[in-house]
C-alpha positions in Angstrom: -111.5 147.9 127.3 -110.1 146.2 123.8 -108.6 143.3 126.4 -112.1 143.1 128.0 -113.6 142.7 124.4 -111.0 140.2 123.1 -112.0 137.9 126.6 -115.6 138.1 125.6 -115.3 137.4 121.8 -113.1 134.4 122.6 -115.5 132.8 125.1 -118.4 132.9 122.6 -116.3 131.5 120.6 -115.8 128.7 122.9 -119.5 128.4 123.6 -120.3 128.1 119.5 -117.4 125.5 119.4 -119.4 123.5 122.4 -123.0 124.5 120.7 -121.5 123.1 117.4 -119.9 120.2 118.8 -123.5 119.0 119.9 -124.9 119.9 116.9 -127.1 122.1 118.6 -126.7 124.9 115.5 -130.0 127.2 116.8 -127.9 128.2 120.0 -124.6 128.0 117.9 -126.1 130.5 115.6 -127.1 132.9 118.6 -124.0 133.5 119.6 -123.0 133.6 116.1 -125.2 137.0 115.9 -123.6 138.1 118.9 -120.4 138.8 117.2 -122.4 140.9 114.2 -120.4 144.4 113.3 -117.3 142.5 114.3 -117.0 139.7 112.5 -117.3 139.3 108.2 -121.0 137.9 107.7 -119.7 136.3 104.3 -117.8 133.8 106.7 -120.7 132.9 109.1 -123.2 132.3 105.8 -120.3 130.0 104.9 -120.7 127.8 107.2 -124.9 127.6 107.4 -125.3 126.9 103.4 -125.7 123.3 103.9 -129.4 122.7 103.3 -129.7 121.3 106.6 -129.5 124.8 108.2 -131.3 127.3 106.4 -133.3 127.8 109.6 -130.0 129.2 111.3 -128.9 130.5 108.2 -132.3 132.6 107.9 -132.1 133.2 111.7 -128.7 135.0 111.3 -129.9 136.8 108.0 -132.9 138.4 109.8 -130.7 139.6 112.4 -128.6 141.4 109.8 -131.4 142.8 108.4 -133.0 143.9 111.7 -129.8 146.0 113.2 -129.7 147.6 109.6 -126.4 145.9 108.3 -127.8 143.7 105.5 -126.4 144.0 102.2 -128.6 143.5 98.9 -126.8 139.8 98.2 -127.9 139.2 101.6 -131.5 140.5 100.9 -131.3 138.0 97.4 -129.7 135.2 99.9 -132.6 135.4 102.4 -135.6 135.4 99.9 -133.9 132.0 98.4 -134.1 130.9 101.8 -137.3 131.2 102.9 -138.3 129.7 99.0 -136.6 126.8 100.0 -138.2 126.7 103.2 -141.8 127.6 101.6 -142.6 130.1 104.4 -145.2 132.3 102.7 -145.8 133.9 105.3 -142.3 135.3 106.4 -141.8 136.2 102.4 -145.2 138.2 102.3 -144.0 140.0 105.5 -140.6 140.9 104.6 -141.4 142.2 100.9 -144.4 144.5 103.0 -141.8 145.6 105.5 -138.6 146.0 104.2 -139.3 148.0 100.8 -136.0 149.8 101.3 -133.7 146.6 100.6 -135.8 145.4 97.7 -134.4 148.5 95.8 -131.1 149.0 97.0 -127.8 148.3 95.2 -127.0 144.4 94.8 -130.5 142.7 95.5 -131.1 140.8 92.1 -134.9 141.2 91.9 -135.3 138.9 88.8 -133.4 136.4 89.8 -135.4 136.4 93.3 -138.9 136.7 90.8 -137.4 134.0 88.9 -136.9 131.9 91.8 -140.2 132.6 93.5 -141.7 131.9 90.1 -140.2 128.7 89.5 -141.5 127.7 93.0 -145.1 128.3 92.0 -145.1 131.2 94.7 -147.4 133.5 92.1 -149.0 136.1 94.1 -145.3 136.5 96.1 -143.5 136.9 92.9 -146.4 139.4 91.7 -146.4 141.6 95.0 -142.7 141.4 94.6 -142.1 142.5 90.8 -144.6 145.3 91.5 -142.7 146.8 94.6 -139.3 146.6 92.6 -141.2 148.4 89.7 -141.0 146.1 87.7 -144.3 146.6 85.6 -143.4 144.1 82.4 -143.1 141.1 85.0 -146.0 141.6 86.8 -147.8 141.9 83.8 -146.2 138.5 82.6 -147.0 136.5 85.9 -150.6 137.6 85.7 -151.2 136.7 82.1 -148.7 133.5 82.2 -149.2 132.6 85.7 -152.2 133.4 87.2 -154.4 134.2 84.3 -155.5 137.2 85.9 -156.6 139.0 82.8 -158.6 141.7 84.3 -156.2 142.3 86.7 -153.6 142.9 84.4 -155.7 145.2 82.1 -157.1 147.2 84.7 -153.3 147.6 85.3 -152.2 148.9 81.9 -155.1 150.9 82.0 -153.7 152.5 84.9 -150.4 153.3 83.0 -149.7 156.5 80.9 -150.3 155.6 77.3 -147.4 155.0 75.5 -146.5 152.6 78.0 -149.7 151.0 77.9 -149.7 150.7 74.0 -146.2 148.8 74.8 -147.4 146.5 76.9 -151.1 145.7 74.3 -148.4 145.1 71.3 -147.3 142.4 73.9 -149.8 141.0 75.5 -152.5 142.2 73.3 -153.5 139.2 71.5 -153.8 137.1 74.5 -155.9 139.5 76.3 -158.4 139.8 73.1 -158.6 135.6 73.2 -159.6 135.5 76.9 -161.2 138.8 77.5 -162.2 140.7 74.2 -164.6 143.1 75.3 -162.9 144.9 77.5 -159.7 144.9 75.6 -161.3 146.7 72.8 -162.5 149.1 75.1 -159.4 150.2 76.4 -158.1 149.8 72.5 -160.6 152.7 72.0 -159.9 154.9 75.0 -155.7 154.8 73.7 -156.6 155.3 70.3 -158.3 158.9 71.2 -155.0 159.4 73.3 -152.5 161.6 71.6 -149.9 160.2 73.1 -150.4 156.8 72.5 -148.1 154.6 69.5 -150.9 154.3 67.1 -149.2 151.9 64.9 -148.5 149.8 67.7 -152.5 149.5 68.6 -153.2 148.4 64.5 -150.4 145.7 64.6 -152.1 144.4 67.6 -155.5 145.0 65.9 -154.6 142.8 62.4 -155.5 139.4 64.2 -159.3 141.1 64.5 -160.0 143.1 61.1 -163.4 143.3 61.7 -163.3 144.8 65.0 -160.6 147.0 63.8 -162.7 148.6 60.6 -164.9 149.0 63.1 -163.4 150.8 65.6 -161.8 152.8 62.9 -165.1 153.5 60.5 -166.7 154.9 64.0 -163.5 157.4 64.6 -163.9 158.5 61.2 -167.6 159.3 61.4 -167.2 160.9 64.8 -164.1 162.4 62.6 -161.4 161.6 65.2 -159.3 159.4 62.6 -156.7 161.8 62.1 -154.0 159.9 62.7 -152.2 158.8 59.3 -151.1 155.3 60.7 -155.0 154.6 61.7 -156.3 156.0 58.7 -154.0 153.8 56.0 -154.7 150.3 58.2 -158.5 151.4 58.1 -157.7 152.0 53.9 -155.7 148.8 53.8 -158.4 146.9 55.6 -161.2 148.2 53.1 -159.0 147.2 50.4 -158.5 143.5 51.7 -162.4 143.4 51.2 -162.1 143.7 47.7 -158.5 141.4 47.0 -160.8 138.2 46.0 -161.5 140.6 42.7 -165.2 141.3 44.1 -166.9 145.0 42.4 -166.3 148.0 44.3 -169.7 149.7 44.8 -170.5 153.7 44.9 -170.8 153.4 48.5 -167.3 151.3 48.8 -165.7 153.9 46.9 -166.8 156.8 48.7 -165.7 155.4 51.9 -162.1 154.4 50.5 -161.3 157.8 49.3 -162.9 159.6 52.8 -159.6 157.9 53.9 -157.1 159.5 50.8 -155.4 163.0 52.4 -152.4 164.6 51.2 -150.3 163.3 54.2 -150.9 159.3 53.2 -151.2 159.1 49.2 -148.3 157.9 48.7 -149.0 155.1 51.3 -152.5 154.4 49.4 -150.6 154.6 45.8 -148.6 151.6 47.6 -151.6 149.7 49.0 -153.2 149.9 45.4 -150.6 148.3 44.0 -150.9 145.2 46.3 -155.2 145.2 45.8 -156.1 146.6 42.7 -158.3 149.4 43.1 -158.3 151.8 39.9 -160.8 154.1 41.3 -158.3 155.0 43.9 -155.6 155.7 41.9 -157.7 157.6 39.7 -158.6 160.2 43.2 -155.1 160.2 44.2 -153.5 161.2 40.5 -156.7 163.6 40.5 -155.8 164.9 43.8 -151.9 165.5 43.4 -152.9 167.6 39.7 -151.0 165.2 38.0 -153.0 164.7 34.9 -150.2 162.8 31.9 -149.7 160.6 34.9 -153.2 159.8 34.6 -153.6 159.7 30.8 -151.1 157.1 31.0 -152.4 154.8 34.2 -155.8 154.6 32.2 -154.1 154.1 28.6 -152.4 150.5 30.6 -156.1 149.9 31.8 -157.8 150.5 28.5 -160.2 152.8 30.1 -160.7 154.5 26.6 -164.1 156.4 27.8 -162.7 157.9 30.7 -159.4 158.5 29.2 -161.4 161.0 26.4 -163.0 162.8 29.2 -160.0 164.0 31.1 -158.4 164.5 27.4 -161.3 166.9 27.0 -160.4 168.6 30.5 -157.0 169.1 29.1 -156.1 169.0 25.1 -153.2 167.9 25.4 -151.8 166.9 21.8 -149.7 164.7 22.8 -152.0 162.8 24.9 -154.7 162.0 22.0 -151.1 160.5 19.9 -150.8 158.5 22.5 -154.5 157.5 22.9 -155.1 156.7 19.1 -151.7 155.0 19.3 -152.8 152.9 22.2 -156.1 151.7 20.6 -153.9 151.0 17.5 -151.7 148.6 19.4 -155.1 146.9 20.7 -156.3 145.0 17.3 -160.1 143.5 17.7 -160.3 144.7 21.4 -161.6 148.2 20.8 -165.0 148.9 20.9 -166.9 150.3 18.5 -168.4 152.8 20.3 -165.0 153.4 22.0 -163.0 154.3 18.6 -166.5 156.8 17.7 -166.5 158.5 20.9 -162.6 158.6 20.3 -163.1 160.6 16.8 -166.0 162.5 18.4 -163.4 164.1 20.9 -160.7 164.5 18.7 -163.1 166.0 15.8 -164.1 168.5 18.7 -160.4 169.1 19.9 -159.7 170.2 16.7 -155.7 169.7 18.0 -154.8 166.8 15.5 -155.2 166.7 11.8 -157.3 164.3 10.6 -155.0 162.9 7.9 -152.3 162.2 10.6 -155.6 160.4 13.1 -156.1 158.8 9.3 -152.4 158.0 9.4 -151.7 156.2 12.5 -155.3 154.7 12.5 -154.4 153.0 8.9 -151.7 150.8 11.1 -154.6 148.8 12.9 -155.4 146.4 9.9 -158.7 145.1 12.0 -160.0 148.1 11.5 -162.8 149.2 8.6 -163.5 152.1 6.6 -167.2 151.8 7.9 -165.6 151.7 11.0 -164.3 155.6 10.9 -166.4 156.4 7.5 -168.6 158.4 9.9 -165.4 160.9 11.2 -164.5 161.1 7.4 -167.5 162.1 6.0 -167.9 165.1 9.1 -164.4 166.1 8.7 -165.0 166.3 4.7 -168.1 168.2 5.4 -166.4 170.9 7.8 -163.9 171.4 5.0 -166.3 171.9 1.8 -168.1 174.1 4.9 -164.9 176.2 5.7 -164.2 176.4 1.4 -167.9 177.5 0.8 -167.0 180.2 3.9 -164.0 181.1 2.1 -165.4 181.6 -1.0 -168.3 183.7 -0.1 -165.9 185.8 1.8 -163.7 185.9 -1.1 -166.6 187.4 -3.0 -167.5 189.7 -0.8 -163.8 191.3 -0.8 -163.9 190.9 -4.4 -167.2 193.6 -4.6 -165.8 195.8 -2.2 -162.2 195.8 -3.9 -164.0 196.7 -7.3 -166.6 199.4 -5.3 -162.9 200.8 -3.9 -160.8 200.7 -7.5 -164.3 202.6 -8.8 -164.6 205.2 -6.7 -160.6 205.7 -6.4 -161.0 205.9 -10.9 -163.5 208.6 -10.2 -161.8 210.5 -7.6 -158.8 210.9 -10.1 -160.5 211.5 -13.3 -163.8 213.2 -12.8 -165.1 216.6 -11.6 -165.9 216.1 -7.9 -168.7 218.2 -6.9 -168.6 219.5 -3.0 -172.6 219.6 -1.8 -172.2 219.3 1.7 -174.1 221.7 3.1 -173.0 221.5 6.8 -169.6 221.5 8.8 -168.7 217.9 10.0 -167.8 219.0 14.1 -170.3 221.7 14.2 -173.3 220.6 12.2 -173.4 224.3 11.3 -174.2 225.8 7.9 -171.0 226.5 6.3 -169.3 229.3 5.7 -166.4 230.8 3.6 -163.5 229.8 4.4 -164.4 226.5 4.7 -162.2 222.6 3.9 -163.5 220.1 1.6 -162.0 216.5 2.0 -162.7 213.8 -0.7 -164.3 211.5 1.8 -167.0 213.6 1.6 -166.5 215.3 5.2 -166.4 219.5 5.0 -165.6 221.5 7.9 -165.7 225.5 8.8 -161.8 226.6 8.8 -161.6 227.4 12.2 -163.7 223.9 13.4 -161.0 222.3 11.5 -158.0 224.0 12.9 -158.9 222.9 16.3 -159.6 219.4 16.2 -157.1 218.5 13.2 -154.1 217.9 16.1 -151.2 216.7 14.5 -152.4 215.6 11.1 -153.4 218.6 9.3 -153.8 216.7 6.0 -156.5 214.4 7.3 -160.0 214.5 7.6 -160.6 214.0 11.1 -163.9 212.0 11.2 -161.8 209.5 9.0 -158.6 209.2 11.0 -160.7 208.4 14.3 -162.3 205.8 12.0 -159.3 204.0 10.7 -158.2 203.7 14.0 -160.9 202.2 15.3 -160.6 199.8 12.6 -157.2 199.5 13.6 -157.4 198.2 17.2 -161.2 195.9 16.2 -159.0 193.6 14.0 -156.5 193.1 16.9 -158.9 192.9 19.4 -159.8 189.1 18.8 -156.2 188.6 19.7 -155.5 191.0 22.4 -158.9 190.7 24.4 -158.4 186.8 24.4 -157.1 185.1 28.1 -153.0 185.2 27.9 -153.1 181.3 28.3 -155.3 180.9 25.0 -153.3 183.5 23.0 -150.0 181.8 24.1 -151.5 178.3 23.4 -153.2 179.7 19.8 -148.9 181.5 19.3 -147.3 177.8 20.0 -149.6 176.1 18.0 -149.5 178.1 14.7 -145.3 178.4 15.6 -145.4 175.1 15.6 -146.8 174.4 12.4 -145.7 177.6 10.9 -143.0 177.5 7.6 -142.3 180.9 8.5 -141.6 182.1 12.0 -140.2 185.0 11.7 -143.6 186.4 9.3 -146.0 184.9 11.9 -144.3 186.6 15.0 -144.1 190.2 12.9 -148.2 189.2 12.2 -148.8 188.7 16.2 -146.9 192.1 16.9 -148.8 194.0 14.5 -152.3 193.0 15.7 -150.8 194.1 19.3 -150.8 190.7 20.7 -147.1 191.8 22.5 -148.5 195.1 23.5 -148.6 196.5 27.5 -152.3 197.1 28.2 -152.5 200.1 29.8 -153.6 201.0 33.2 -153.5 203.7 35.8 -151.2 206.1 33.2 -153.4 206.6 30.8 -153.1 209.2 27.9 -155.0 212.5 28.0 -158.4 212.2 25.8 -158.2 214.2 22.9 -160.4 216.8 21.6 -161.5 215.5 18.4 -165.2 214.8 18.9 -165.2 211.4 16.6 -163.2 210.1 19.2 -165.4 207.6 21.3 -165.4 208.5 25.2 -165.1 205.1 26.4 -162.0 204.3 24.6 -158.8 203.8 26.1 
């Protein structure tokens, strides 16, 4: 049988040696393709790449592919071929019928796209980048190519968003030149997508900024802006509005800071920077609670009026230093009215003394007396106020301390005549035995007895009395909000020569004291005692 073979294989070699001798090549070629699965295709394609026989050379290739035996070099080497032979035709019918070998191992599919390309074979290359998925070249041939710009949107449209946003950040700007509409309409379709690359879309968005803001301002109003990339490009694009150093209006302002969330101020602290918008740095320093940084942002814009209202939210002491001190580095460029409602706060704050607001004020030689005579004279009037206080108060005590040192002279050197007629707890007549206090007070002996507790030596009605007295003077202290009694504490500290007698002071009046609660003492039986007390 392998003899029979041998016979056979050597007369078509004979015949191809006769065939070829004639230079008849098509019937060369047949028998050529009779010795396929015996003989290495590589050295039959050898011999048919002379341009003058890439009919043969196709001929043999289609054989290959048709008995199942082709290679993908030899899928690459017949596409080339019928490009050099511009059979349209035979290349549309081969990419529609022999899908298999445009994917399997070896085929070069961009070189063959390149190829088809470079012939001007479009809609080939097209059909052909799409069956080797290849999504970014068929893309490329209709928007280089073909100008096909529909086409190729409706075809990212078709894709799952983040490859679609991928393929906008490429092509996007020559889609919006050619066919703008509809570009922003599938713009607005991926920005609602969750999956889609937001930042991507607003890259590809900064060549239109006034379709962008207003994409953007209608997500916001629908309130689908969510997205922190969207929502600083929409912020930066508002702010580019203003760069030329135009006035921001109410309205301007209230949509700017619609934009400002705790996820991006940081971002809009940034875009400030670049466009100079106070108002927003204001809201964000607001928002983040950070009040000195504040103070200090609208001390370097000499925003004096605003800086004395968030002083008066706040007292902070060293905040007004730093607010006279700011208007004393400013010489001539304070207002007036500025430096009064200045005083006016600081007068109110009570927090600085006015000889040291005298002090630092003196350092500013453009200003006048006449120009703080007006603090002076209310600051000299509270204190002749507060000394005419004093005084009358210091009278008062006087009277009552000379009523007191009278009646205690008496008490020790005259008779003292008992002519209460009724017992103190009972409001019965008394009887014998009965106990006489100086105060005045008289009780029945047994009346006494049980509501004298533990001080048998006391007049009852005044013990309950003096303690009342007792816990009324500490009461201002004690009743007072923690925060103002510790802030009232550091202050006075501060400024006090003598800790040690001020703290002892504090824990007298019962300013360190536990209130009580739920373990409250028993109420005692001494009917002077006020049945609300705690």
């Amino acid at each position: 049988m392998e003899t029979t073979y041998i016979r056979e294989f050597i007369v078509q070699l004979a015949f191809y040696k006769n065939y070829l001798s004639k230079g008849d090549f098509d019937n060369a070629m047949k028998q050529y393709t009779e010795t396929i699965g015996h003989v290495e295709p590589s050295k039959i394609i050898k011999k048919f790449l002379d341009g003058t026989r890439i009919s043969q050379l196709c001929f043999y290739l289609e054989t290959l592919h048709n008995q199942s035996l082709a290679i993908g070099e030899h899928t690459t080497l017949l596409i080339s071929a019928y490009v050099k032979l511009n059979s349209v035709q035979k290349l549309n019918q081969f990419i529609d019928q022999n899908e298999h070998y445009l994917v399997k191992e070896g085929f070069d599919a961009d070189a063959a796209i390149k190829l088809l390309r470079s012939a001007q074979l479009y809609r080939v290359s097209a059909k052909l980048a799409l069956k080797c998925q290849k999504p970014d070249i068929f893309i490329d041939i209709l928007t280089q190519d073909t100008k096909e710009f529909m086409e190729a949107l409706r075809f990212i449209e078709k894709l799952p968003p983040s490859s679609a946003c991928n393929f906008l950040q490429l092509y996007g700007s020559l889609l919006l030149e050619n066919i703008e509409d509809e570009t922003i309409k599938i713009i607005r379709k991926l920005i609602a997508a969750k999956e889609a690359n937001h930042s991507q879309l607003v890259k590809m968005l900064m060549s239109r900024p006034s379709r962008m803001e207003e994409i953007f301002t209608e997500l916001n109003i629908s309130g689908q802006l969510q997205d922190v990339h969207l929502r600083n490009a929409l912020l930066e694009q508002r702010l580019k509005r203003f760069e030329s150093g135009e006035d921001y209006s109410k309205e301007d302002i209230h949509e700017i800071l619609q934009l400002i969330g705790p996820d991006n101020s940081e971002q809009a602290l940034l875009l400030e920077k670049r466009y100079k918008c106070p108002p927003l740095v204001m809201h964000i320093l607001r928002l983040q609670n950070r009040k000195e940084d504040l103070l200090r942002y609208l001390l370097n814009e000499g925003n004096i009026i605003e800086v004395i209202e968030l002083c008066g939210e706040k007292a902070l002491r060293e905040m007004w230093i730093d607010l006279i001190g700011h208007v004393c580095a400013r010489p001539n460029k304070t207002k007036k009215d500025d430096l009064i409602a200045l005083l006016k706060r600081i007068s109110q704050s009570d927090l600085l003394h006015p000889l040291v607001v005298l002090e630092m004020l003196s350092k500013d030689d453009s200003l006048k007396v006449g120009d703080i005579r007006d603090y002076i004279v209310a600051w000299l009037e509270r204190q002749n106020a507060a000394i005419k206080t004093s005084e009358n108060k210091l009278t008062e005590q006087q009277k009552r301390l000379e009523g007191m040192n009278a009646e205690i002279d008496d008490l020790e050197n005259n008779v003292q005549v008992f002519q209460v007629s009724k017992c103190a707890v009972c409001n019965n007549p008394l009887q014998v035995p009965s106990i006489h206090f100086l105060c005045r007070h008289s009780y029945h002996a047994n009346c006494f007895e049980s509501y004298s507790g533990n001080s048998p030596d006391q007049c009852p009605a005044c013990t309950v009395s003096a303690r009342k007295n007792t816990k009324e003077q500490g009461a201002s202290t004690v009743k007072q909000p923690k925060q103002l009694v510790y802030q009232q504490f550091k202050n006075e500290l501060e400024n006090c020569p003598d800790a040690m007698a001020l703290i002892s002071e504090y824990i007298a009046s019962g300013a360190f004291n536990i209130q009580p609660t739920a373990n409250a003492p028993p109420k005692s039986n001494n009917p002077f005692d006020d049945d609300n007390e705690a």
